[in-house]
N, C-alpha and C positions, 0 to 999 in steps of 0.2 A: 447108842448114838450120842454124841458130845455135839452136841446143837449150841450152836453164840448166835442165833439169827434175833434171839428177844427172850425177853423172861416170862412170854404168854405159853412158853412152849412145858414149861415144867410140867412134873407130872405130878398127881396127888400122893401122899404116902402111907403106908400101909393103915394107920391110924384113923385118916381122911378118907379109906376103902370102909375099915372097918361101921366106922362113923353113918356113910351112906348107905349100907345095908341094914343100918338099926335105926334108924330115923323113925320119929314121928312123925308120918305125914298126916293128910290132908287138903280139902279143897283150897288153895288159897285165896281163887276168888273169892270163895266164898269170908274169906276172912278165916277159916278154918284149920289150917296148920300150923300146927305148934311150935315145929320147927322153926319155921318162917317168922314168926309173930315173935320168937325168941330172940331170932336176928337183930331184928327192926327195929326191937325195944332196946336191945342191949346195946348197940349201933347208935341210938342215939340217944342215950345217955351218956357213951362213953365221948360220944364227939360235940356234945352240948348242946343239942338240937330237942327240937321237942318232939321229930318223928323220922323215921325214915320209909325209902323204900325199897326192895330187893328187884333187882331187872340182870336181864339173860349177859350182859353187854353194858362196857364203856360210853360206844357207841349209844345206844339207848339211852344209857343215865344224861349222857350230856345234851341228847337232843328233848329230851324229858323237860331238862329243867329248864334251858332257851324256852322250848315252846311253854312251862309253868309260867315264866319271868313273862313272856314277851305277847304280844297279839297279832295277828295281821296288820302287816304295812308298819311295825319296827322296827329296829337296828338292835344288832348286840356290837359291840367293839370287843376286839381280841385281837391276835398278835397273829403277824401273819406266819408265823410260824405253827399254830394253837394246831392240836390237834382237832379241835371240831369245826375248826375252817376248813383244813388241807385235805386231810382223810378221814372224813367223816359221807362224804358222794352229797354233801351239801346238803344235808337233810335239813335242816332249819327253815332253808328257804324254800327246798321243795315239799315239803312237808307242810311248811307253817306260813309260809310268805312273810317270814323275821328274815331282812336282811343284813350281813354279815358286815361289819365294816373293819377292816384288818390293820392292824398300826405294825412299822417295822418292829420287829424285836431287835429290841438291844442288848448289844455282847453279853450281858448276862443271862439272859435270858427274858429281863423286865420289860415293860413297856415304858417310856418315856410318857409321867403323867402331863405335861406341853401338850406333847401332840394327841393325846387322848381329850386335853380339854378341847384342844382346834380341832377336835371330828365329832365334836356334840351337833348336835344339828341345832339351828335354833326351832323356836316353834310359832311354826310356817308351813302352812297345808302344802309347799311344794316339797317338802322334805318327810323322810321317814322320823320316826320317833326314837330317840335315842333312849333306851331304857333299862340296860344291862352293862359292864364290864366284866367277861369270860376272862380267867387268868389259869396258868397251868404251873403246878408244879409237882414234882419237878418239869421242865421242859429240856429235850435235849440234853435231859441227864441232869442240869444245871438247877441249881436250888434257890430258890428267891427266901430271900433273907428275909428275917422279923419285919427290922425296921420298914424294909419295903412295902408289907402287906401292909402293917401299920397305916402306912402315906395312903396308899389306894385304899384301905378303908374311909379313909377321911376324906381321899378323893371323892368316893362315891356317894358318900352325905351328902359332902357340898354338892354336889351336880343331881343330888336326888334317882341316884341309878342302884339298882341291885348290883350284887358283886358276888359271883359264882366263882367257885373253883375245881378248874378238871383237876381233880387230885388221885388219876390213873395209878401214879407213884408218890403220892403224898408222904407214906411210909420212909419212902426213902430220904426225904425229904427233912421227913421227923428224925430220924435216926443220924443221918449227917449234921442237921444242927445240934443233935443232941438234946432235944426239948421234946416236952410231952407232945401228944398230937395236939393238944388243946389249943396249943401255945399257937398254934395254925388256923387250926378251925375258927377259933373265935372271932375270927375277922371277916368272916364271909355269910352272906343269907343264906348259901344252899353250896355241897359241894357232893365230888363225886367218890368213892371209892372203890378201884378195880380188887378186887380177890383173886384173881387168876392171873396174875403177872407174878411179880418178887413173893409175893406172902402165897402163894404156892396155891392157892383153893384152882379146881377143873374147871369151873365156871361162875361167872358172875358178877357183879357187882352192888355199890348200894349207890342213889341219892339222900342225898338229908337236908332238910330245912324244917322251914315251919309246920303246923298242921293244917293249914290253909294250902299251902304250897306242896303238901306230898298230896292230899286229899284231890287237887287240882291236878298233880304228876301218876297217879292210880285213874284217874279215868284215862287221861291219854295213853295210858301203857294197855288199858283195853284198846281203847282207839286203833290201836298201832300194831295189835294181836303179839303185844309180850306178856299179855297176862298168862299165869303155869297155873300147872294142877296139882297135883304134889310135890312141890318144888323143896319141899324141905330135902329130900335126897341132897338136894343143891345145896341148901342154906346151913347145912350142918359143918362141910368140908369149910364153909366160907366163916364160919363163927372158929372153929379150930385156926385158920390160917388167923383171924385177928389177934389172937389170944395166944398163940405160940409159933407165929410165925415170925415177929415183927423184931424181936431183940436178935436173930440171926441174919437180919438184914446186912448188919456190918462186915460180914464174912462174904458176900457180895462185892461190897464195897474195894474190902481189902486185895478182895482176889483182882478185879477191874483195876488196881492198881498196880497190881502184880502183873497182868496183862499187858497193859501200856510200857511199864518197865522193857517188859521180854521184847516186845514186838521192838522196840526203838532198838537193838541191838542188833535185828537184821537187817543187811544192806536191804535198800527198797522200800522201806516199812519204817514209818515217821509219825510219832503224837504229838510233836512241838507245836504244834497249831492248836493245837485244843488243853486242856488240862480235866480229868477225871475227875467228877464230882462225885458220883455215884457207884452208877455199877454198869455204865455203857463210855467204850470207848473208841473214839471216832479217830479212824490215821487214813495217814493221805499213802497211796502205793503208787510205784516208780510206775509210767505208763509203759517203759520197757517190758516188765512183770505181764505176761498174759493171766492175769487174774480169775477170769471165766475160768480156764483149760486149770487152773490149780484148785479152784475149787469144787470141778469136776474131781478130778486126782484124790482132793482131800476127802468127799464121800463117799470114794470108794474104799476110804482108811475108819472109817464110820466120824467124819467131823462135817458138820455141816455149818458153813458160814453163808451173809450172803454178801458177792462180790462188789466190788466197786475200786473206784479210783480214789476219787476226792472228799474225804470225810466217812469211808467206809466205814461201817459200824459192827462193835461187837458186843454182845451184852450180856455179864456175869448173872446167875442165877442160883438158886440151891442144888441144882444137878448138874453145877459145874464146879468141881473141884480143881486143886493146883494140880495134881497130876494130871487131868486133863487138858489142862493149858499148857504142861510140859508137854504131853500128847502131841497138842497144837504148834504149837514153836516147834520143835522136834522136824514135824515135816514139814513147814512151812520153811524150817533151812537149807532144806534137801532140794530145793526149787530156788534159792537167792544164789 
C-alpha cells in the first residue's frame, strides 16, 4: 500500500522489530525499565532539558504539559490553527477546565506577537488567567524561523507566560532549517516530540521540560491512565528513530517537492496557492474532478490518499518513495 494520508502511518523497520523483541523491559511505573529510563535520560540531554517523559500519544504530551503549565480557570493562547486546539476533542478544557484562547495564524504559520499581547487578560477575577503560549512547529507543514522563536521567547518573559512547543514534527523543522535541534529547543519551557510520524518509531512520544514540570506531567499521565508497564518494547523503536531516523528526513522533504512538481503538471491539480516546506503538500483540485470516486479507483491500485478539494493534502514519508509517487501521478492521469 502507498499510503500519502500522513506520516503517522509508517511502519517500523526490520531493525526497530528486531529492537522490540530484545528490549529490556520493566515496571515503568514503577520507575523500573531500563529501556524507558534510557529514553528519558537520553531525550533530555540531547534537547537540553533536565527531564523528560515517554507517553502513548502526541495527543497526551500536549494535554500533559497544558494541564503541567496551567490550573483550573486559566487560559493557554495558541493559534487557531494549533493542533491541540483543533484536533485534540478539547481535552484541556474538558480535562483540566484551562481555557483555550486561539489567535489567527498567520500565513506563515506564526502568531502575530500584537494580537497575542491584546488577548492577555489583565488581572481581574472576571477573567481567566493567561498563563501559557502553545506554538507548533512545524504547523501545516510550514517552519517558524529562529528569529521568530527568538521574539516569542522574549515575548513570554516580558508577559511572564510559559512557552510550550507542539513539536509533533520538530524534526522536520530541524532538518529544513538546517540547524541542530538545540538551536529550537532552547527557547521553550517544555516541548513535545512525536516518534511515530517522519522519524518512523510505531508508537509514542516524549514531553520535556523541567524536573518540577515532568514530576507534575508523570502524576497526571497516572491521572489519565497513560501510565504503561513495560513500555520499553516501545521506547526502544523510539530511541532508534531519534538516533537514525532524523538525517533522512530530507529525503522526505525532496520527494514532497517532487510531488508538488508532478501533481501541477496535471490538468485539474494545482500547488500555486501554497509552497512546500517540508514533506506535506496541500493542492487545490478542479471541482469538475469527482475526487471521492478517484480515490476509491486509486485503492483499489493499492494508493491511498485522503480526498478533498481545497488545500487537499498529501504527505511524504519514509515508505514513500519516487516510484511511488510516479505510481501516483501515473493514475491519477488516467482520470484528468
Amino acid at each position: 500500500m502507498i499510503d500519502f494520508r500522513s506520516d503517522t502511518v509508517t511502519q517500523p523497520c526490520q531493525q526497530m522489530r528486531l529492537l522490540m523483541s530484545n528490549a529490556q523491559v520493566g515496571d515503568d511505573v514503577y520507575g523500573d525499565d531500563p529501556s524507558v529510563n534510557e529514553l528519558e535520560h537520553w531525550a533530555a540531554v540531547r534537547h537540553g532539558f533536565e527531564a523528560s517523559i515517554f507517553v502513548s500519544s502526541g495527543t497526551q504530551a500536549n494535554l500533559l504539559a497544558i494541564l503541567s503549565h496551567c490550573e483550573r480557570g486559566d487560559e493557554y493562547l495558541c493559534g487557531q490553527n494549533a493542533h491541540n486546539y483543533r484536533y485534540e476533542a478539547g481535552g484541556a478544557a474538558v480535562l483540566g477546565s484551562v481555557q483555550p484562547q486561539p489567535i489567527e495564524n498567520e500565513a506563515d504559520g506564526s502568531l502575530c506577537l500584537k494580537k497575542l499581547e491584546k488577548a492577555i487578560k489583565p488581572d481581574d477575577s472576571h477573567f481567566a488567567r493567561t498563563k501559557l503560549l502553545s506554538l507548533e512547529n512545524t504547523i501545516g507543514g510550514k517552519v517558524l524561523s529562529l528569529q521568530y522563536l527568538a521574539l516569542a521567547r522574549s515575548f513570554a518573559i516580558k508577559h511572564q507566560l510559559a512557552l510550550h512547543l507542539d513539536g509533533a514534527r520538530v524534526y522536520n523543522a530541524a532538518v529544513a532549517l538546517n540547524v541542530d535541534i538545540k538551536e529550537i529547543s532552547q527557547h521553550f519551557d517544555s516541548m513535545t516530540i512525536c516518534l511515530s510520524k517522519g522519524l518512523g518509531a510505531p508508537v509514542g512520544s516524549l514531553l520535556l521540560g523541567s524536573n518540577a514540570f515532568i514530576k507534575k506531567a508523570r502524576r497526571l499521565r497516572k491521572m489519565l491512565g497513560g501510565s504503561m508497564r513495560q513500555a520499553g518494547i516501545l521506547a526502544a523503536p523510539g530511541q532508534y528513530a531519534l538516533t537514525h531516523n532524523v538525517s533522512r528526513l530530507v529525503e522526505d522533504h525532496d520527494n514532497a517537492q517532487y510531488l508538488a512538481n508532478q501533481l501541477d503538471l496535471l490538468p485539474g491539480f494545482s500547488t500555486q496557492a501554497y509552497r512546500v516546506h517540508t514533506n506535506i503538500v496541500f493542492v487545490d483540485i478542479d471541482e469538475r474532478l469527482d475526487i471521492q470516486s478517484i480515490s476509491e479507483q486509486l485503492k483499489k491500485q493499492g494508493i491511498v490518499i485522503t480526498p478533498g478539494y481545497q488545500g487537499m493534502r498529501f504527505v511524504t514519508h519514509k515508505d514513500i518513495t519516487r516510484d511511488g509517487i510516479d505510481k501516483l501521478i501515473s493514475a491519477l492521469t488516467s482520470y484528468c
